[in-house]
N, C-alpha and C positions, 0 to 999 in steps of 0.2 A: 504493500500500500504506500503509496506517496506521502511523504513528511509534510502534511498541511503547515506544521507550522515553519517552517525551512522558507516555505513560499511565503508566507507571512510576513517574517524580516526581511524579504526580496525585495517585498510590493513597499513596503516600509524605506526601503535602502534607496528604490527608484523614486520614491516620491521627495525624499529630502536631496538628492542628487541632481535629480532633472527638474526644468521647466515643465510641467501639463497641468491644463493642456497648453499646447503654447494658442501664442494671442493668434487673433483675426484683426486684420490691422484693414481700414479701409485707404484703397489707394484712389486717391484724388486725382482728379484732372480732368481738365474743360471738355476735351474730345467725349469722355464715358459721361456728364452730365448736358450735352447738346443730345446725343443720342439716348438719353433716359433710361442709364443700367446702371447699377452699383458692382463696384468692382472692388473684392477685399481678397486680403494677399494671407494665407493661411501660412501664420512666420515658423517652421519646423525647424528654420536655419537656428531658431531663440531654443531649441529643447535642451542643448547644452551647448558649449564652446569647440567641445573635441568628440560628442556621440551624439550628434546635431541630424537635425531631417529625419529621412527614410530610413538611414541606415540604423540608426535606433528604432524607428518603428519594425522593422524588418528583424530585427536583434531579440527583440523584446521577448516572443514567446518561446524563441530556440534557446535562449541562455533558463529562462523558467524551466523547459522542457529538459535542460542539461541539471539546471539544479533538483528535479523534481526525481532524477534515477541518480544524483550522487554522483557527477560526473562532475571533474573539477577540471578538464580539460577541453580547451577549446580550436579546434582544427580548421582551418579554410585558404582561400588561395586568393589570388590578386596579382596586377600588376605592381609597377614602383609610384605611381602615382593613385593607386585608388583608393576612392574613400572608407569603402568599406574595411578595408585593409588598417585604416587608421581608425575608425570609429570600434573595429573589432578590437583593437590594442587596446585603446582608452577604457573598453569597456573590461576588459580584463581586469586594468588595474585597478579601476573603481571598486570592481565588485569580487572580486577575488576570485575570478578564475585565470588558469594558465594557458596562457595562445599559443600559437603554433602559425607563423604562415610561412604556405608553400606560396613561393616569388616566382613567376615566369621573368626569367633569365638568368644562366645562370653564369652570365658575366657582371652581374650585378654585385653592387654589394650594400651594406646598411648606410652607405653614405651616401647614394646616388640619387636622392632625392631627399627631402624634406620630409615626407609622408614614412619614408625607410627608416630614415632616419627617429622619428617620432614614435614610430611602433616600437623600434629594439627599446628608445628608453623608458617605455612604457613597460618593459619585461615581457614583449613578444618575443620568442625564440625563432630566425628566419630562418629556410631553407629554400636555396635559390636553385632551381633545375632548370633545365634546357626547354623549349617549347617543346617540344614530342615530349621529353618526360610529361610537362604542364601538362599537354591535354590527356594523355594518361589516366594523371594522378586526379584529373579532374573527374573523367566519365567514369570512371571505375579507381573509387578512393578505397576502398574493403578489401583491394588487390593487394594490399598493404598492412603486415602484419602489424605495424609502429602507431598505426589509425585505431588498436582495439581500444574500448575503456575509453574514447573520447566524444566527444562532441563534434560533427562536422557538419558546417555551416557551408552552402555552397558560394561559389562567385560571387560576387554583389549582393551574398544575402538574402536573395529570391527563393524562397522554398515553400511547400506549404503553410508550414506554421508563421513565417515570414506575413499572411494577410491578415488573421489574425489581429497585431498590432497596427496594420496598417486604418483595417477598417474601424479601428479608435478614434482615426483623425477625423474621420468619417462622422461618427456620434459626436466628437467635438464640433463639427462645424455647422449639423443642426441645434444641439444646443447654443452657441455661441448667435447664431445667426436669428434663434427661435423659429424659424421654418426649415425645409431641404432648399438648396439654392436649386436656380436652372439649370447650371453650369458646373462644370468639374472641369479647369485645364492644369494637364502637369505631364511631366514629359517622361517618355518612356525610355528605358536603358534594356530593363533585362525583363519587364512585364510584372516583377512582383509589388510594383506600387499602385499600378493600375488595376490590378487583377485585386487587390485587396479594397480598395474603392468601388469598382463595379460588383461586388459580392455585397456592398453595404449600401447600393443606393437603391431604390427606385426608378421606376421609369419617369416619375417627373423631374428627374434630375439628369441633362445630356452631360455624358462625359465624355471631353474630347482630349485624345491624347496627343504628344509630341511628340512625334519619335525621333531620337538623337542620332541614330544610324543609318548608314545607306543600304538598299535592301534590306529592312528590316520587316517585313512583310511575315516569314515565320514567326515572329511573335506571338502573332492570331493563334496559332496553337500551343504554342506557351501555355497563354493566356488561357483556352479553352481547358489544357490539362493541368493547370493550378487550381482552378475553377473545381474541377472536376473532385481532385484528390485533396484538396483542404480542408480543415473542420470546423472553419467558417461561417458562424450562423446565418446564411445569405435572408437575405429578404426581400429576394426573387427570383423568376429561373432566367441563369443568366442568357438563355437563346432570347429573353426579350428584353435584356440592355438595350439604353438606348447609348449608342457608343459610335464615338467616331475616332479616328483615327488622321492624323496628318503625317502622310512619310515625305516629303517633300521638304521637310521645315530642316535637314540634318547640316545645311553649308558645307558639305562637300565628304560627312562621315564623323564617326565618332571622333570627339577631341580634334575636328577641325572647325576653320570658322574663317569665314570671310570678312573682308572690311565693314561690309555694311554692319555683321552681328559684329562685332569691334567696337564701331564706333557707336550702336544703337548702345550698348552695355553700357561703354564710357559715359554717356549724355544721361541716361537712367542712372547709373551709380550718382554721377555728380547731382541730378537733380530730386532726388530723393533719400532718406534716412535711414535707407537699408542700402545692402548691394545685394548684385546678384552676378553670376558666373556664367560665362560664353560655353560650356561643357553640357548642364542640363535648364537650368531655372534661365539661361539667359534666351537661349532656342525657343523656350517656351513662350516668353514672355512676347521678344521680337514676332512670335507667332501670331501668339494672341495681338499684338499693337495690329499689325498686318491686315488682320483677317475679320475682325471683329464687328466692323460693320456690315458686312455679308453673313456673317454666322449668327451674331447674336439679336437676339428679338428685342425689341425697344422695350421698357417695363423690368427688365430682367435682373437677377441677381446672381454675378459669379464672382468661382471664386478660383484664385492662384493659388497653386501647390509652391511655394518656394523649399525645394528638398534638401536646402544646407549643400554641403562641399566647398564652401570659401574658400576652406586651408589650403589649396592647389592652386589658387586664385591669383596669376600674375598680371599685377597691372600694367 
């Protein structure tokens, strides 16, 4: 039987540690009041400084799930720049479990980025392999005697238990908002943000995604088989999402970005009291400026996913 009280002191440990829920910030400006929509920015970036956004939401129920069989061990993979990879460190040390990431490349080392950097002094232990080992060790991690007795969290986070947290944000932004909004925009990487938000909306609520990758079209089943295999209280079936999707908005592929998403970032950061980053929150947002008068119905009320990742964030 599971240590009720073990998760007890967790939910206890998250709430004096983290920001939640985080705020609903309304984001002003003359364009969204001529056209008659309110637009608020749901700040996930505020949940902490270093297990900020998604990837905490994403976190949430795999590390409960790891505390609830006595696992003090925590396993997953990433590049030298991912968030997750850094949000999985900080969240080790916060909370006392021990990480483990497996680095694609294995010319790498703790020093080669900031993010690498930040993980080792968090007391994540790296190990850096080759890309064929990486994808390996990714699709078939059990092939690996050294992975028993742990916790393994996939890529980016995305797993089933992964929506879960996500569709918290979800209950926070009806409460916050006191209605469901029309609107849902936030951008897609690997499907587990999006897949945990369309399990928690209604059909009065369109969720439109941003996909940050070129070809990113498989997602769709991602998407359908997180859906599928998660233990998600949904509250509806998701064949009658109302869902859209934009794969057009990527500037050229993951972690690329053209002058325009550049300079749109730079003019938004400088003209507003948050920032936001050209990788996922800034795609989305340049999207939504973009598109917003063709998409959204006059009367409406949406809202922005800002999913955190600043720390990668070079001006």
């Amino acid at each position: 039987m599971a240590d009720i009280s073990a998760n007890i002191v967790f939910s206890e440990q998250i709430n004096r540690i983290l920001t939640l829920p985080s705020p609903l910030q309304k984001l002003d400006d003359a364009l969204f009041t001529k056209h008659g929509i309110d637009v608020f920015v749901k700040r996930d970036d505020l949940i902490h400084p270093e297990i900020s956004g998604n990837k905490w939401r994403k976190l949430k129920y795999n590390l409960l799930d790891a505390q609830n069989q006595g696992v003090r061990q925590i396993i997953t993979f990433g590049g030298a720049y991912s968030n997750h990879i850094y949000a999985t460190a900080a969240s080790g040390k916060y909370f006392g479990f021990e990480t483990i990431g497996i680095i694609r490349g294995d010319e790498l080392s703790e020093n080669s980025s900031e993010t690498l950097r930040f993980a080792a002094e968090c007391g994540m232990k790296l190990h850096f392999v080759s890309r064929t080992a990486y994808r390996t060790l990714r699709e078939n991690p059990a092939s690996r005697n050294t992975f028993s007795h742990s916790k393994l969290i996939p890529e980016g986070g995305t797993s089933p238990l992964a929506l879960g947290g996500v569709g918290e944000m979800v209950d926070e932004i009806v409460q916050q908002l006191g209605q469901a909004p029309d609107y849902i925009f936030c951008p897609v990487g690997t499907a587990g943000t999006i897949s945990g938000i369309i399990a928690k909306t209604t059909p009065k609520t369109k969720v439109i995604g941003v996909c940050v990758l070129k070809n990113g079209q498989y997602l769709l089943n991602e998407i359908d088989n997180l859906l599928e295999v998660s233990n998600v209280n949904r509250v509806q079936n998701p064949v009658n999402v109302n869902l859209e999707i934009l794969w057009n908005e990527h500037h050229g592929g993951y972690a690329k970005k053209t002058p325009e998403l550049f300079d749109f970032v730079s003019k938004f950061n400088a003209e507003h009291d948050f920032e936001i980053e050209p990788i996922y929150s800034g795609k989305m947002f340049f999207a939504f400026y973009k598109n917003f008068l063709t998409m959204i119905k006059p009367q409406s009320k949406v809202i922005l996913i800002h999913t955190g990742g600043l720390q990668g964030f070079i001006h």
